[in-house]
VOBA-1610 file (N, C-alpha, C; in pm, whole numbers, padded with zeros to 5 digits, always signed):
BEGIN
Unk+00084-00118+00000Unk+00000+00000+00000Unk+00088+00124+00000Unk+00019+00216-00102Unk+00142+00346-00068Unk+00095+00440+00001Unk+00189+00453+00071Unk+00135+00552+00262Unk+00202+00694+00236Unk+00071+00748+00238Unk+00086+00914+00261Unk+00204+00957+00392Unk+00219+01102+00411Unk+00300+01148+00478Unk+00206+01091+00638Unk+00307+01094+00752Unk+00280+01053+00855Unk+00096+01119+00926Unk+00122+01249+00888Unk+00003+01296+00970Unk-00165+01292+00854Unk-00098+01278+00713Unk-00213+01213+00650Unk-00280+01065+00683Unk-00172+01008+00726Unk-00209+00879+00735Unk-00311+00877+00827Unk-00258+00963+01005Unk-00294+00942+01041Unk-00490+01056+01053Unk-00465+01107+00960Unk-00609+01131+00926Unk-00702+01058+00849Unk-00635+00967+00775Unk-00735+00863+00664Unk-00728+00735+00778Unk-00686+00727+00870Unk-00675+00618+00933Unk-00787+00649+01030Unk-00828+00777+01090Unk-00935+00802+01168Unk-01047+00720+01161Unk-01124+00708+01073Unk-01295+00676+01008Unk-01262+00517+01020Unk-01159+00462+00977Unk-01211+00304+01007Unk-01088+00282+01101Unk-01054+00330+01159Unk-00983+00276+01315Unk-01100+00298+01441Unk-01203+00410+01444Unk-01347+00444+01528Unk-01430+00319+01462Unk-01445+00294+01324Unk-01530+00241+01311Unk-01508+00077+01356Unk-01387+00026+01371Unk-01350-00084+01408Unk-01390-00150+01560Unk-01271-00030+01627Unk-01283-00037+01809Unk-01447-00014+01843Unk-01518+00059+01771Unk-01667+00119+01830Unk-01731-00014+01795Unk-01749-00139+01666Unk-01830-00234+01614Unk-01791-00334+01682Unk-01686-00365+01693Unk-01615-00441+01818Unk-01670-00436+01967Unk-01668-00353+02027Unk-01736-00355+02168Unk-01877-00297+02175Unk-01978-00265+02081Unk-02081-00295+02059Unk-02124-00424+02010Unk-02021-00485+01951Unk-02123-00663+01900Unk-02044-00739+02045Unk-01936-00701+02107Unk-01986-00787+02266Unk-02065-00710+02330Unk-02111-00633+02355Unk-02236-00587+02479Unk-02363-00596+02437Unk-02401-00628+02295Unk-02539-00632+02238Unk-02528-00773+02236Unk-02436-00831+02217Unk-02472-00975+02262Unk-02524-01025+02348Unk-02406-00999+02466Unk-02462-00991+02640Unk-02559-00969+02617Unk-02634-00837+02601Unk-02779-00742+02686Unk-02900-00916+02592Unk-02859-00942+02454Unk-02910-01028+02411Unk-02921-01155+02472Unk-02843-01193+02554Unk-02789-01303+02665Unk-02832-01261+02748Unk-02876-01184+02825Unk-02945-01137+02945Unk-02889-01107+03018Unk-02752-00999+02955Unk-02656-00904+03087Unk-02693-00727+03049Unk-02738-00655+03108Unk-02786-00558+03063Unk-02653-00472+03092Unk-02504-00506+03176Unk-02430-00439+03232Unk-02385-00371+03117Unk-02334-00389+02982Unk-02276-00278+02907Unk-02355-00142+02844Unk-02507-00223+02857Unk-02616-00108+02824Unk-02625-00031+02965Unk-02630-00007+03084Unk-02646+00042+03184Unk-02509+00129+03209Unk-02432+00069+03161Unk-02241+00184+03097Unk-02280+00242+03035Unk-02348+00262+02938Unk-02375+00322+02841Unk-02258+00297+02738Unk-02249+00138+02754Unk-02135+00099+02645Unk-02239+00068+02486Unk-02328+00066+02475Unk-02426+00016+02368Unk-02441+00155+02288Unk-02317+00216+02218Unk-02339+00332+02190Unk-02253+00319+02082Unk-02261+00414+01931Unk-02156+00427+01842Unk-02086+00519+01852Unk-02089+00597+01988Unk-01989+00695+02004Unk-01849+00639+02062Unk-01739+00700+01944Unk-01593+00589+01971Unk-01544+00636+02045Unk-01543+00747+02111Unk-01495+00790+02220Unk-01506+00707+02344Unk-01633+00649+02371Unk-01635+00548+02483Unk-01582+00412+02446Unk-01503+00401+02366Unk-01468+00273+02340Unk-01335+00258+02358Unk-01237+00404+02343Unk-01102+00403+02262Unk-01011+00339+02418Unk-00965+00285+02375Unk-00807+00252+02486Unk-00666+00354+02421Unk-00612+00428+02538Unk-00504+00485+02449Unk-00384+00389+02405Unk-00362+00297+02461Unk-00264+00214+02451Unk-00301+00140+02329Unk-00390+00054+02318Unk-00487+00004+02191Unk-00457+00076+02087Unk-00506+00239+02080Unk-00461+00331+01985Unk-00375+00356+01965Unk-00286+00376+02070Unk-00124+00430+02031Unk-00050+00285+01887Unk-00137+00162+01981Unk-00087+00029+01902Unk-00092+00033+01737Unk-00213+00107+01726Unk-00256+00069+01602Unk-00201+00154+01516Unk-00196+00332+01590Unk-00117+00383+01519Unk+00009+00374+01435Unk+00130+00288+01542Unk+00215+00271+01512Unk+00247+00116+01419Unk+00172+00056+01429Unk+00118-00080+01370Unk+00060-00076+01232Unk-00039+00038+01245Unk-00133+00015+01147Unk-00188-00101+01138Unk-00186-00188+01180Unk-00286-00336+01200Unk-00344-00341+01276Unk-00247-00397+01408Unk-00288-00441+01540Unk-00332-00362+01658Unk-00401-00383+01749Unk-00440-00292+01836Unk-00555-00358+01941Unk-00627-00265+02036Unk-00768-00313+02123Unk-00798-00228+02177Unk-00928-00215+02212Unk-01024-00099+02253Unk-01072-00160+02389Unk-01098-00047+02490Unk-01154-00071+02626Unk-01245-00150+02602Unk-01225-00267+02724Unk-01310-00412+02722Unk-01449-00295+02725Unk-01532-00406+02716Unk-01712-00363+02758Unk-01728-00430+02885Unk-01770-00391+02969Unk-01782-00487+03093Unk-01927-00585+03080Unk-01887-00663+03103Unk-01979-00819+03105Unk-01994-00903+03255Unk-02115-00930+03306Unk-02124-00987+03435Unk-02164-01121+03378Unk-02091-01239+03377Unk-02162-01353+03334Unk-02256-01432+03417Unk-02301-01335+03555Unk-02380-01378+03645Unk-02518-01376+03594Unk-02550-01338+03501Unk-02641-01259+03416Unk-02699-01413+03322Unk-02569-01503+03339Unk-02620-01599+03134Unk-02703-01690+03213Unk-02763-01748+03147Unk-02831-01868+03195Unk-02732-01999+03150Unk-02586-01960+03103Unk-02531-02055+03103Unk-02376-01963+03083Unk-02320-01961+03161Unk-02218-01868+03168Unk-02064-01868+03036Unk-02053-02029+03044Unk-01941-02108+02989Unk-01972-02031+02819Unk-02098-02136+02793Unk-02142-02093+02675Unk-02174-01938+02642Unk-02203-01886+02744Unk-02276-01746+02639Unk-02157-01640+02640Unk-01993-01663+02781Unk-01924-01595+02745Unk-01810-01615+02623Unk-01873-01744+02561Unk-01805-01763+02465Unk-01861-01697+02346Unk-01976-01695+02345Unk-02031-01632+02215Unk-02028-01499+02235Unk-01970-01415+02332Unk-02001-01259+02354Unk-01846-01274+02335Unk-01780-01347+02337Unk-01620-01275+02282Unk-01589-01347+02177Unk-01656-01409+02066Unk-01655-01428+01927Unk-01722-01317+01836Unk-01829-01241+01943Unk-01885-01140+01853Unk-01816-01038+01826Unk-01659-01000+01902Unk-01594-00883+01861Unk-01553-00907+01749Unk-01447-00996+01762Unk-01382-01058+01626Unk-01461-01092+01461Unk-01537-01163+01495Unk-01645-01182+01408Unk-01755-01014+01352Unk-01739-00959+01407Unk-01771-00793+01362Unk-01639-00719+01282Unk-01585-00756+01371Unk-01434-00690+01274Unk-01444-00800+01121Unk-01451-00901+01179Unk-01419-00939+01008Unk-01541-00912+00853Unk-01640-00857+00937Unk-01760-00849+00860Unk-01713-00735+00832Unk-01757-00621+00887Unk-01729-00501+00863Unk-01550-00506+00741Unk-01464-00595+00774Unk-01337-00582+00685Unk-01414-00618+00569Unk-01489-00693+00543Unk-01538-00752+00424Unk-01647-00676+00331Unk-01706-00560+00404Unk-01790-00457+00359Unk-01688-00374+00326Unk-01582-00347+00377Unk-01452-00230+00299Unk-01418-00247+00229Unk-01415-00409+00168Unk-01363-00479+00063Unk-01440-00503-00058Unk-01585-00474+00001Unk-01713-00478-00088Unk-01676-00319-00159Unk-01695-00236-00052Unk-01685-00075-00121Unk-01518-00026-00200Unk-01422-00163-00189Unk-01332-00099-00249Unk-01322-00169-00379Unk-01420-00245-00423Unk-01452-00320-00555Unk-01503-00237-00659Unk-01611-00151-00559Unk-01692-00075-00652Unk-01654+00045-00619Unk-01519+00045-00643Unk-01465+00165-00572Unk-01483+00281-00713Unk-01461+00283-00839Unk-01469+00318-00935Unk-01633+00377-00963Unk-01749+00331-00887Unk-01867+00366-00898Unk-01912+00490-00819Unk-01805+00456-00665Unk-01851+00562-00561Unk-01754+00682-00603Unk-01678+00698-00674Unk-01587+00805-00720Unk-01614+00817-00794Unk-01722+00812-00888Unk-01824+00855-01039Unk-01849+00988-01008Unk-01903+00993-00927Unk-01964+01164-00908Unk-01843+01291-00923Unk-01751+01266-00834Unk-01611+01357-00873Unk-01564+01344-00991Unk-01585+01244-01079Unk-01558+01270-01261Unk-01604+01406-01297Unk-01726+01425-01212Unk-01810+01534-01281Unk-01688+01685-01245Unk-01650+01674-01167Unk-01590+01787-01081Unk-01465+01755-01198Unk-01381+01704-01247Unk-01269+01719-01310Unk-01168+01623-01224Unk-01081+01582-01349Unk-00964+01481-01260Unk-00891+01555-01176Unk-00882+01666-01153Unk-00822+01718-01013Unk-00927+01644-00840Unk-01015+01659-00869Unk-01101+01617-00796Unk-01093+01476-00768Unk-01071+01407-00832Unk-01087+01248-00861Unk-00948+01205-00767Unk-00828+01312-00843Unk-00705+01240-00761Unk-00734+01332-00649Unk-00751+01394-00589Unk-00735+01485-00448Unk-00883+01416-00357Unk-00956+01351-00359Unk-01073+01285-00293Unk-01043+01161-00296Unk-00996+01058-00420Unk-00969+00929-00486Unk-00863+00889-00379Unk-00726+00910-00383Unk-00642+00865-00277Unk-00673+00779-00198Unk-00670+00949-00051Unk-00737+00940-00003Unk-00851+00803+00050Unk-00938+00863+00009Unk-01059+00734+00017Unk-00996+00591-00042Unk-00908+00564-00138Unk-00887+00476-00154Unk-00842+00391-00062Unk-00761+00478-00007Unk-00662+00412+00103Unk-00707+00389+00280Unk-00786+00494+00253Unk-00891+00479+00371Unk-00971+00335+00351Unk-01023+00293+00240Unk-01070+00149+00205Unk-00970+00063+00239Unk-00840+00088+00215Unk-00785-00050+00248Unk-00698-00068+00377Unk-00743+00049+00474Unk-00688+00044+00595Unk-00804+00036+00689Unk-00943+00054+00626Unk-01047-00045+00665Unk-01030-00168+00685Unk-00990-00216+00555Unk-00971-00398+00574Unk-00883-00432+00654Unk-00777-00325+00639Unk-00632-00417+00721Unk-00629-00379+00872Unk-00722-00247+00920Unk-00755-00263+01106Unk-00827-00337+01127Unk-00947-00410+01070Unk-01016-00461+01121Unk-01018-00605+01098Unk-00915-00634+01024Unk-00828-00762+01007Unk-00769-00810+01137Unk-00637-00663+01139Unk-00575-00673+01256Unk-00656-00678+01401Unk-00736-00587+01407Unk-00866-00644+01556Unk-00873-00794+01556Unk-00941-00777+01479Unk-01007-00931+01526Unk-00888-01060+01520Unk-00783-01038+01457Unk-00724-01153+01461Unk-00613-01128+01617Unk-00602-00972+01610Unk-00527-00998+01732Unk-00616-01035+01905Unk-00717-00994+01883Unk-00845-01052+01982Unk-00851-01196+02003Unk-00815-01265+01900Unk-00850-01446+01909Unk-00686-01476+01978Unk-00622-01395+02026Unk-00493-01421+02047Unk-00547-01507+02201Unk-00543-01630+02291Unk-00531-01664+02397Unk-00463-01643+02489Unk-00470-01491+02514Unk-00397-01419+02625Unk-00501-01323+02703Unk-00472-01358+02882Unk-00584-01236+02892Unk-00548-01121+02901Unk-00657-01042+02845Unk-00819-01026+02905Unk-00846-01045+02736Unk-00778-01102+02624Unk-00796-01104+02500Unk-00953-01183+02485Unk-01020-01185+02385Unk-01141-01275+02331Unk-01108-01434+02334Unk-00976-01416+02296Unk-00922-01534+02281Unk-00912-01639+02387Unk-00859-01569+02517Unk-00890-01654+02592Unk-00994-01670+02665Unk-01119-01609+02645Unk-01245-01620+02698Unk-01279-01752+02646Unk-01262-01738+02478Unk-01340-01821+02393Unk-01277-02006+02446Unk-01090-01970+02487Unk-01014-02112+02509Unk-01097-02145+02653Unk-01148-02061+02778Unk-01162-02091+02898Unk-01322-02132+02868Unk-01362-02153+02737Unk-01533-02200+02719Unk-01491-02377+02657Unk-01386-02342+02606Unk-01337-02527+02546Unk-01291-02602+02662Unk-01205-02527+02741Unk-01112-02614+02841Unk-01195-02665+02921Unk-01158-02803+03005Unk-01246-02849+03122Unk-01264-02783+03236Unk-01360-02746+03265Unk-01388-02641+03373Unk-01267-02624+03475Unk-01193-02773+03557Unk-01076-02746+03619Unk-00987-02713+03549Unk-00943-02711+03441Unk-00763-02643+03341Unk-00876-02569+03277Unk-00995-02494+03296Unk-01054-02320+03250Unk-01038-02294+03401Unk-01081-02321+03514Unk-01054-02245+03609Unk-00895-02169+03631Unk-00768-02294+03631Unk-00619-02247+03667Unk-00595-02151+03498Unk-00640-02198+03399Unk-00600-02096+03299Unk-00630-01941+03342Unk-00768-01963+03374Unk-00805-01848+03391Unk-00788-01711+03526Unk-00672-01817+03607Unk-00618-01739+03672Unk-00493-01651+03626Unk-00445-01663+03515Unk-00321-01587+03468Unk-00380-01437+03415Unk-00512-01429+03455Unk-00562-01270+03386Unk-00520-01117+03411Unk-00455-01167+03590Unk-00409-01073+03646Unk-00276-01016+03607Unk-00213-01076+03486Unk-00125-01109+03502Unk-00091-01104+03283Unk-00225-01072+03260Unk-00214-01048+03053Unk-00206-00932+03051Unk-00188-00834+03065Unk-00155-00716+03065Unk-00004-00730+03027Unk+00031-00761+03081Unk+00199-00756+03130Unk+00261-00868+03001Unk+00177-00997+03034Unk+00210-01066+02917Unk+00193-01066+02805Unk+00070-00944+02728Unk+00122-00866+02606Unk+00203-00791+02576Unk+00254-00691+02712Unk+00354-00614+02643Unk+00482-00660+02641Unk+00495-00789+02709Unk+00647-00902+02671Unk+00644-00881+02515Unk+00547-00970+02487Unk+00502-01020+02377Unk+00507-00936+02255Unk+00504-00792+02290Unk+00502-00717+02155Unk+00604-00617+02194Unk+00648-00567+02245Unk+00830-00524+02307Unk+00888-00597+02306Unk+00874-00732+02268Unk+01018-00841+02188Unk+00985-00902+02061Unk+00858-00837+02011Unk+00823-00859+01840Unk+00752-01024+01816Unk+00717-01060+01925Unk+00629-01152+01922Unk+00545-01152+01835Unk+00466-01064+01893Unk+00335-01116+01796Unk+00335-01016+01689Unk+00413-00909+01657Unk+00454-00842+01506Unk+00502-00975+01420Unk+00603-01060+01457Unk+00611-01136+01373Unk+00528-01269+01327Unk+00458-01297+01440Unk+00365-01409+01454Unk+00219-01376+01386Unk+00188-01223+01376Unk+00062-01198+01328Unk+00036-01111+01217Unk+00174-00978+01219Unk+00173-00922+01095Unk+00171-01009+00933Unk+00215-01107+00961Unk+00199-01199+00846Unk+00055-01262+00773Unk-00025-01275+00920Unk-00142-01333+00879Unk-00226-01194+00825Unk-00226-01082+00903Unk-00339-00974+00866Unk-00256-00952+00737Unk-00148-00945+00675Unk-00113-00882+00562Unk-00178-00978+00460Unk-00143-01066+00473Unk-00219-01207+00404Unk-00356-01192+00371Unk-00425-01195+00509Unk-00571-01173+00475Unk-00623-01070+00419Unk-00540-00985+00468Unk-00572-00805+00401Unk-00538-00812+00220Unk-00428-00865+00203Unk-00411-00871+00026Unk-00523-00928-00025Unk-00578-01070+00032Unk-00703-01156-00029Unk-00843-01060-00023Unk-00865-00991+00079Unk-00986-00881+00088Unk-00996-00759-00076Unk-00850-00750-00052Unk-00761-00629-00104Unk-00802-00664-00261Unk-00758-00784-00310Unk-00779-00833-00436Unk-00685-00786-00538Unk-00566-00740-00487Unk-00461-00638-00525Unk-00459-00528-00606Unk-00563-00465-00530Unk-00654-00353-00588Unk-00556-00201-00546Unk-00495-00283-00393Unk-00403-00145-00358Unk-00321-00225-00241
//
């Protein structure tokens, strides 16, 4: 992809880095409230305003990443499920699984990308390249944050999705001792990515998946 100067980037990167972190912790708390935890709607986490969503650290991640990153959990009481195991598994598949939908609608609009930039023909090819860019690239850093979300979410580290979803497979005794290392994932992501762990373990896959979305369109 060819990347504008630093502070363009980080203006075309705005609109689908909000739209990522915000669809993400709205499809876990509308799940829940759907599961019968009303706690992220009573936060007033059930909202598309990205401001209540953003983590600065998450952001700082993505900035400097451009892939990878995570947005302030949604808080979830699984006292709430009528089956706890199961339904906190399906409320932390719904982040991931939103990110990849939404990547796949960026990928839809960057197909017909030539249709939605019809109208600026009218305005003159100055218009076309000074709007066109731009938006182009904003399309494909759609696909590739919300690539990077969700795949870095399925990572089995806590407080990740990932290991919600492993502590719903494991046998309740090895999900209970797993699930004591939570206090304790914080720390064991930033090993993990201050010694290029998971840059090297994951930048590979979102670039991957991001070219196949991409269609080598850009």
């Amino acid at each position: 992809m060819d990347f504008l100067p630093d502070f363009r980037i980080l203006i075309i990167m705005a609109v689908p880095l909000l739209a990522a972190v915000t669809v993400h912790e709205v499809a876990h708390g509308w799940i829940a409230y759907k599961l019968g935890d009303p706690t992220a709607k009573m936060a007033g986490r059930l909202t598309l305003n990205p401001v209540k969503h953003l983590d600065l650290f998450g952001t700082l991640a993505f900035i400097i990443t451009q892939a990878i990153g995570w947005a302030r959990p949604v808080p979830v009481d699984p006292r709430n499920f009528s089956d706890p195991r199961r339904d906190m598994m399906l409320v932390a598949l719904a982040g991931p699984c939103a990110n990849f939908l939404l990547a796949v609608l960026f990928a839809i609009l960057l197909r017909f990308f030539d249709v939605i930039i019809w109208p600026l023909s009218l305005l003159g090819k100055e218009a076309v390249v000074f709007f066109g860019k731009p938006l182009l690239l904003m399309l494909g850093l759609g696909i590739q944050l919300n690539i990077g979300l969700g795949v870095f979410n399925l990572l089995p580290v806590p407080p990740l999705d990932g290991s919600k979803i492993l502590m719903g497979l494991l046998p309740r005794e090895l999900a209970y001792k797993y699930s004591r290392l939570e206090p304790y994932g914080f720390f064991i992501l930033l090993l993990l990515i201050f010694t290029g762990v998971i840059q090297k373990v994951l930048l590979p896959v979102v670039w991957t998946l991001s070219h196949l979305l991409r269609g080598g369109i850009i």
